[in-house]
N, CA, C and O atoms as a GROMACS GRO file, in nm:
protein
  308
    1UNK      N    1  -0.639   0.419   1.343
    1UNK     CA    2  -0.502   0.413   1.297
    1UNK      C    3  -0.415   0.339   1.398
    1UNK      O    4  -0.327   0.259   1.366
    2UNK      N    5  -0.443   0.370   1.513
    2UNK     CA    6  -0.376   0.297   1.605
    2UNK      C    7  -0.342   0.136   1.605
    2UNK      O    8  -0.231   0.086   1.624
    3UNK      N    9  -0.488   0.055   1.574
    3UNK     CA   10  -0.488  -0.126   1.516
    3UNK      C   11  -0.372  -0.131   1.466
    3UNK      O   12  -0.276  -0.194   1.512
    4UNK      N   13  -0.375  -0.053   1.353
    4UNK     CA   14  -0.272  -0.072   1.214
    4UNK      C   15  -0.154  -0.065   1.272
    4UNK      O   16  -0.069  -0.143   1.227
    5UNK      N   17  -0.114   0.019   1.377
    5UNK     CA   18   0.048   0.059   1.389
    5UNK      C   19   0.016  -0.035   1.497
    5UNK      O   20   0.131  -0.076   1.515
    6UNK      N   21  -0.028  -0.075   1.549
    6UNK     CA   22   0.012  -0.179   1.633
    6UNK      C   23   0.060  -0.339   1.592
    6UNK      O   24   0.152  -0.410   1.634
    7UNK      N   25  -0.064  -0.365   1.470
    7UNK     CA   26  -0.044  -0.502   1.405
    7UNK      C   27   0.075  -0.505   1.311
    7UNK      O   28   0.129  -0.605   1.264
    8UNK      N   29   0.106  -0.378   1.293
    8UNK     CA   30   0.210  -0.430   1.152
    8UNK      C   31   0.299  -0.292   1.176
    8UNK      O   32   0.320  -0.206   1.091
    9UNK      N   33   0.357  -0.296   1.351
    9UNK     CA   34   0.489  -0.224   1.416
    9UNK      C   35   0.498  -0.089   1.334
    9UNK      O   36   0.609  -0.037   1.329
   10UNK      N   37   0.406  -0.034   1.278
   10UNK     CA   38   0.493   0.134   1.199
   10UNK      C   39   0.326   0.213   1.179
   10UNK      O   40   0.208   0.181   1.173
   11UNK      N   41   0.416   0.340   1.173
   11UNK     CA   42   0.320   0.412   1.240
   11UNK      C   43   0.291   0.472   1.080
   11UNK      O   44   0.203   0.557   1.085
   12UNK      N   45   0.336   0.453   0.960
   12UNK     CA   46   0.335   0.501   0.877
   12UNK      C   47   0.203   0.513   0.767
   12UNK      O   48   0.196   0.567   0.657
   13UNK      N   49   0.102   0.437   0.849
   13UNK     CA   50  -0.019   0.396   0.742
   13UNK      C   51  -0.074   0.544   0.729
   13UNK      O   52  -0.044   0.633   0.808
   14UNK      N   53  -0.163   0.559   0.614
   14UNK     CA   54  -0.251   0.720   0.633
   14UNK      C   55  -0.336   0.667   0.542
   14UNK      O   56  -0.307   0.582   0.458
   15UNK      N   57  -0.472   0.733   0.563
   15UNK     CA   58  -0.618   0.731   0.534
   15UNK      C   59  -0.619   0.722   0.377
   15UNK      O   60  -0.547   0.801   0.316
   16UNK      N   61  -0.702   0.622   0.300
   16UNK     CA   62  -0.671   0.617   0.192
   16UNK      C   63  -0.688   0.724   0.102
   16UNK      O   64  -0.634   0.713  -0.008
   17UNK      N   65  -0.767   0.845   0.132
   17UNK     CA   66  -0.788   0.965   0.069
   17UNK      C   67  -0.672   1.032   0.054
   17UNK      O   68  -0.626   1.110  -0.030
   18UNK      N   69  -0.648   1.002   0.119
   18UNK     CA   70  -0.457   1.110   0.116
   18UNK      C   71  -0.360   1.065   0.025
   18UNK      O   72  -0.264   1.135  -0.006
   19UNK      N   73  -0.387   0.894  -0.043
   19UNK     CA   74  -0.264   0.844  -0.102
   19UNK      C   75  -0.271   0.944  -0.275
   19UNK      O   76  -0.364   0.996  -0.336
   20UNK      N   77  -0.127   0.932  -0.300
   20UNK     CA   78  -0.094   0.983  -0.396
   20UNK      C   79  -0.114   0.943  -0.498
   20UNK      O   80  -0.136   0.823  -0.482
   21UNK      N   81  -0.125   0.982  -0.663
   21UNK     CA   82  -0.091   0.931  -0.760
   21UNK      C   83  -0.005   0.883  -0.825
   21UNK      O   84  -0.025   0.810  -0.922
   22UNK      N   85   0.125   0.924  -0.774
   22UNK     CA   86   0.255   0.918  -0.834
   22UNK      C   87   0.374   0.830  -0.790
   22UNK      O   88   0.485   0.828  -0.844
   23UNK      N   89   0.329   0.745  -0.668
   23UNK     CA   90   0.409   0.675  -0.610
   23UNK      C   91   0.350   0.488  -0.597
   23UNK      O   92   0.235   0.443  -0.602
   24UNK      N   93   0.456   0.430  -0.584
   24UNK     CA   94   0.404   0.256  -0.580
   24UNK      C   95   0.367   0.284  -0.458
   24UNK      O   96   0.418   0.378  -0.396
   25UNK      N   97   0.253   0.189  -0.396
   25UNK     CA   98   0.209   0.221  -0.230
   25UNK      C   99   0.151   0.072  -0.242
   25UNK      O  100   0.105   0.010  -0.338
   26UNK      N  101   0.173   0.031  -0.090
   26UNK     CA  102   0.134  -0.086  -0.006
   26UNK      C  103  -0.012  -0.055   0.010
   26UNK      O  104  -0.033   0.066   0.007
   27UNK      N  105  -0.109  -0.123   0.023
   27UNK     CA  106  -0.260  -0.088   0.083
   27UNK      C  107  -0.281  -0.187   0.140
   27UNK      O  108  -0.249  -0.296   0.093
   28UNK      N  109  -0.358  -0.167   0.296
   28UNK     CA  110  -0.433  -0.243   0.346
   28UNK      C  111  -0.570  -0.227   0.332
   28UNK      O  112  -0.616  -0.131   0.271
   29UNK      N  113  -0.650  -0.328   0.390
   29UNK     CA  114  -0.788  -0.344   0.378
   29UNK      C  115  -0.865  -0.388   0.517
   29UNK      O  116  -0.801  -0.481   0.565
   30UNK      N  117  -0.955  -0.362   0.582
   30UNK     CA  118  -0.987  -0.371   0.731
   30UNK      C  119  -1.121  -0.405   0.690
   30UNK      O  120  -1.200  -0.314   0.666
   31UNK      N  121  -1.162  -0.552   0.678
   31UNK     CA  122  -1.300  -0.628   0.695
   31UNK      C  123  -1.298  -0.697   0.831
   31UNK      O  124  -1.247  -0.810   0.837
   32UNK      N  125  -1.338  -0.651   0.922
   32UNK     CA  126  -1.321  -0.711   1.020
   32UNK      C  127  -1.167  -0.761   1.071
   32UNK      O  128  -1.120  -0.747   1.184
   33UNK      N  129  -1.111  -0.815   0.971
   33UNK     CA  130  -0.960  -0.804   1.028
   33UNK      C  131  -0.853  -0.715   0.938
   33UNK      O  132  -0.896  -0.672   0.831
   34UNK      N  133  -0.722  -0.686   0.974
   34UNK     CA  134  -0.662  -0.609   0.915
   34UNK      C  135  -0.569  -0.679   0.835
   34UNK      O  136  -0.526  -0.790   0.866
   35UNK      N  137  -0.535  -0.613   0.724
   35UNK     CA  138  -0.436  -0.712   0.628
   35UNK      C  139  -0.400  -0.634   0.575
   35UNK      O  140  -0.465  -0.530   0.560
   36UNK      N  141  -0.264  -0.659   0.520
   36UNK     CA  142  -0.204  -0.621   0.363
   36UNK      C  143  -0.158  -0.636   0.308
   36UNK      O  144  -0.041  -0.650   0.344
   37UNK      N  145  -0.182  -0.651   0.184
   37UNK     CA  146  -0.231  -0.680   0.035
   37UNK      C  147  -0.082  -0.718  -0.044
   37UNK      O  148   0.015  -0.648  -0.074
   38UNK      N  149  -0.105  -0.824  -0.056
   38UNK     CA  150   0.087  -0.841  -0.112
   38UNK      C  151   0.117  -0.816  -0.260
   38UNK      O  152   0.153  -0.928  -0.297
   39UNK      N  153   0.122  -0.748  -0.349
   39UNK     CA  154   0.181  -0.644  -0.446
   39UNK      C  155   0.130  -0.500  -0.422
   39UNK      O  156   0.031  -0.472  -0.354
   40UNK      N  157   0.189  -0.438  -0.469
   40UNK     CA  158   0.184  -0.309  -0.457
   40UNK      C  159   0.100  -0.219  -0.597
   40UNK      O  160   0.087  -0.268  -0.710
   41UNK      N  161   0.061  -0.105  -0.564
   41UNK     CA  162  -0.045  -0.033  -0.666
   41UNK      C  163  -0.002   0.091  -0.699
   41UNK      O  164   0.104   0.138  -0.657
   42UNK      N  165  -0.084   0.155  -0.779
   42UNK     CA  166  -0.084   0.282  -0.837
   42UNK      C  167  -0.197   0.355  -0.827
   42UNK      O  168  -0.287   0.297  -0.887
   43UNK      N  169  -0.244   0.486  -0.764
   43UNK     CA  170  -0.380   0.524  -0.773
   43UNK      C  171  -0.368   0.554  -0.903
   43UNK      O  172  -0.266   0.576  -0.967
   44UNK      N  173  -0.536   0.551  -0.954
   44UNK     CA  174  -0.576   0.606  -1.085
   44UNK      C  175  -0.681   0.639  -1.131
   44UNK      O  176  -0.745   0.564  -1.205
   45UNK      N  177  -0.718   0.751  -1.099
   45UNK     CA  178  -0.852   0.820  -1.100
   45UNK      C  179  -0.961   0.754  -0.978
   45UNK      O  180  -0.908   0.755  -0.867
   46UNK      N  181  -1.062   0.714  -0.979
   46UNK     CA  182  -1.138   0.640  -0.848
   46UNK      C  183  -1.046   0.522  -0.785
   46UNK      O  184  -1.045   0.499  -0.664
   47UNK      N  185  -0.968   0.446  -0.882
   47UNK     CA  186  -0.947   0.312  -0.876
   47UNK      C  187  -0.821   0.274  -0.865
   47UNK      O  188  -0.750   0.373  -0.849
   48UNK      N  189  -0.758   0.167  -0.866
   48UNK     CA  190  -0.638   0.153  -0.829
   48UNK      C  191  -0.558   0.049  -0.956
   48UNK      O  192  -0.645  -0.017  -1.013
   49UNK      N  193  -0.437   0.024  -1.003
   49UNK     CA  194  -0.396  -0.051  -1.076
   49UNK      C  195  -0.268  -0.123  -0.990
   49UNK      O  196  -0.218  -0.081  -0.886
   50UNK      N  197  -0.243  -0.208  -1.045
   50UNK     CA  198  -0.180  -0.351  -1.005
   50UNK      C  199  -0.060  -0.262  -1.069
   50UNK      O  200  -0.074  -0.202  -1.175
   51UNK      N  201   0.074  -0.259  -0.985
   51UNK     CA  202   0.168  -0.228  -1.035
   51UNK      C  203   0.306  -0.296  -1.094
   51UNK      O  204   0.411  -0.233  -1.101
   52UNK      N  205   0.298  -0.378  -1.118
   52UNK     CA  206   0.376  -0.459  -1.219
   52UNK      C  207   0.244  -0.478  -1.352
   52UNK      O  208   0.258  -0.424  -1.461
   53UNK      N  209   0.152  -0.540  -1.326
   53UNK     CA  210   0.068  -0.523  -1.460
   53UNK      C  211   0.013  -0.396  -1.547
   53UNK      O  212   0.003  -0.414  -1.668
   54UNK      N  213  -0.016  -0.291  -1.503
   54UNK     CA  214  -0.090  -0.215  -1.470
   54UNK      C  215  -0.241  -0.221  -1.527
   54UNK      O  216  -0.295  -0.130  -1.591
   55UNK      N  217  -0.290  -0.325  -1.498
   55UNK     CA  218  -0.412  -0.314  -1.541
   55UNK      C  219  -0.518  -0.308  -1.366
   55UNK      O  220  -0.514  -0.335  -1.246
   56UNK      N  221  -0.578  -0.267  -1.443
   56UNK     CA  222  -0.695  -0.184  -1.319
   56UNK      C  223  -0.768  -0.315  -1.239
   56UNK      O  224  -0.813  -0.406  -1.309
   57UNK      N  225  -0.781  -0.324  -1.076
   57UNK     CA  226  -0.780  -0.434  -0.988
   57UNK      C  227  -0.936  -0.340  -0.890
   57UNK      O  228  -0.966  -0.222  -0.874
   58UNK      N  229  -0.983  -0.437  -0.860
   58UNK     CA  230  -1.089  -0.383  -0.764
   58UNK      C  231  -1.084  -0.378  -0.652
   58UNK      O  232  -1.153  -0.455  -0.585
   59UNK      N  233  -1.014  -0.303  -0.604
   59UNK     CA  234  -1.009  -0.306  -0.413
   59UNK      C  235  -1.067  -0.180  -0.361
   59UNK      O  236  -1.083  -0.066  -0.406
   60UNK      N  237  -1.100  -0.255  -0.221
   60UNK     CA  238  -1.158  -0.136  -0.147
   60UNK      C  239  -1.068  -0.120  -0.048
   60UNK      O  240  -1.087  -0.185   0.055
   61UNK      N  241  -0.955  -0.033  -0.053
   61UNK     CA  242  -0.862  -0.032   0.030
   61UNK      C  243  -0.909   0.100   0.141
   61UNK      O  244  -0.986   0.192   0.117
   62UNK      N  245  -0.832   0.072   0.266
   62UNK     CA  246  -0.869   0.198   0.391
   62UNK      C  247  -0.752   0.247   0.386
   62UNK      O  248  -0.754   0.370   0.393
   63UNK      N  249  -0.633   0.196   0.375
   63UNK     CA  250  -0.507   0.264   0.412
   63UNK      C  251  -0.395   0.238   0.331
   63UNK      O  252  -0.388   0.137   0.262
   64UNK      N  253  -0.307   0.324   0.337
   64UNK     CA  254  -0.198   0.307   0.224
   64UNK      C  255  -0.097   0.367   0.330
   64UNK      O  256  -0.119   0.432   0.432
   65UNK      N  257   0.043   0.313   0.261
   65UNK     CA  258   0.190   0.364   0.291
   65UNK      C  259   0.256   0.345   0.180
   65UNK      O  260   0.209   0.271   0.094
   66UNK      N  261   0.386   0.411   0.160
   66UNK     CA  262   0.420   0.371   0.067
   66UNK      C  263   0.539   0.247   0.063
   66UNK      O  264   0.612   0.215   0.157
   67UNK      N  265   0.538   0.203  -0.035
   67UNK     CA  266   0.643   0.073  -0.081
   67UNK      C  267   0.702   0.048   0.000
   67UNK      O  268   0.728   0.157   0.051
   68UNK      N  269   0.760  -0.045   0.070
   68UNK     CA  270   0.854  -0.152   0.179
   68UNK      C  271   0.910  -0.217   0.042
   68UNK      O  272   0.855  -0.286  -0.045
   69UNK      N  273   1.034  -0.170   0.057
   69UNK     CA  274   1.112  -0.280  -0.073
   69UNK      C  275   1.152  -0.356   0.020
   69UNK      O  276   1.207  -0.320   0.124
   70UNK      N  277   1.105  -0.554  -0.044
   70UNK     CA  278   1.225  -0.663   0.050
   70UNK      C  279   1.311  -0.697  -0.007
   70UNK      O  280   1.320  -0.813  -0.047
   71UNK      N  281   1.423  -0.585  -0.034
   71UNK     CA  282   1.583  -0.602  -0.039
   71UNK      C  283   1.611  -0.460  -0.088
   71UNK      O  284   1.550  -0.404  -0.180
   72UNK      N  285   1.698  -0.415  -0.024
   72UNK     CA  286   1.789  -0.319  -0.026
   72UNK      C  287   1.880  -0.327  -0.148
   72UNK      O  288   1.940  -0.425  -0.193
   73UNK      N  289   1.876  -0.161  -0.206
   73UNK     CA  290   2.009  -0.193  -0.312
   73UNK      C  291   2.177  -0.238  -0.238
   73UNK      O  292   2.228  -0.220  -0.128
   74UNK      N  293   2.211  -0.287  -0.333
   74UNK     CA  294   2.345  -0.338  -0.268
   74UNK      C  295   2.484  -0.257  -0.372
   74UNK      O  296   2.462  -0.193  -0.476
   75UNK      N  297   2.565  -0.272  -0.337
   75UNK     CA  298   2.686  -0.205  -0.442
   75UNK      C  299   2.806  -0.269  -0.400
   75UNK      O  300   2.816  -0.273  -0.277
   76UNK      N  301   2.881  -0.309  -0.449
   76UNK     CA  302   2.991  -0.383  -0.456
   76UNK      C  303   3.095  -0.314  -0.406
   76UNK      O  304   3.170  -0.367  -0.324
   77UNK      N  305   3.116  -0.165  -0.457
   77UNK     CA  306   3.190  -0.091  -0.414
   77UNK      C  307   3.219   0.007  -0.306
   77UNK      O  308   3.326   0.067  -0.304
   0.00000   0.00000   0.00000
């Protein structure tokens, strides 16, 4: 866990067994190097779905956090 919070500054990653069903989540993947995965997913039963499509994607992910939105809501008022 340590790689991870080092390469990508946050300490927030956790073991992919732990991720939830009910939330959009970021996943990385660690083949020799560490990465992650640019759209976001849904667990679903063994497998994972593409979350804007939701059709079912084949990854072998190690770690999840959840969603990094890039942009903040804004309000006028």
């Amino acid at each position: 866990m340590r790689l991870l919070s080092y390469a990508f500054g946050a300490s927030d990653w956790r073991e992919i067994a732990t991720a939830p069903f009910d939330r959009e989540l970021e996943l990385a993947v660690i083949d020799g190097q560490v990465g992650v995965l640019d759209v976001s997913y849904f667990r679903h039963g063994d497998g994972w779905l593409d979350a804007e499509t939701l059709k079912p994607v084949d990854i072998a992910a190690t770690h999840w956090r959840l969603r990094r939105w890039s942009c903040l809501p804004v309000s006028c008022c």
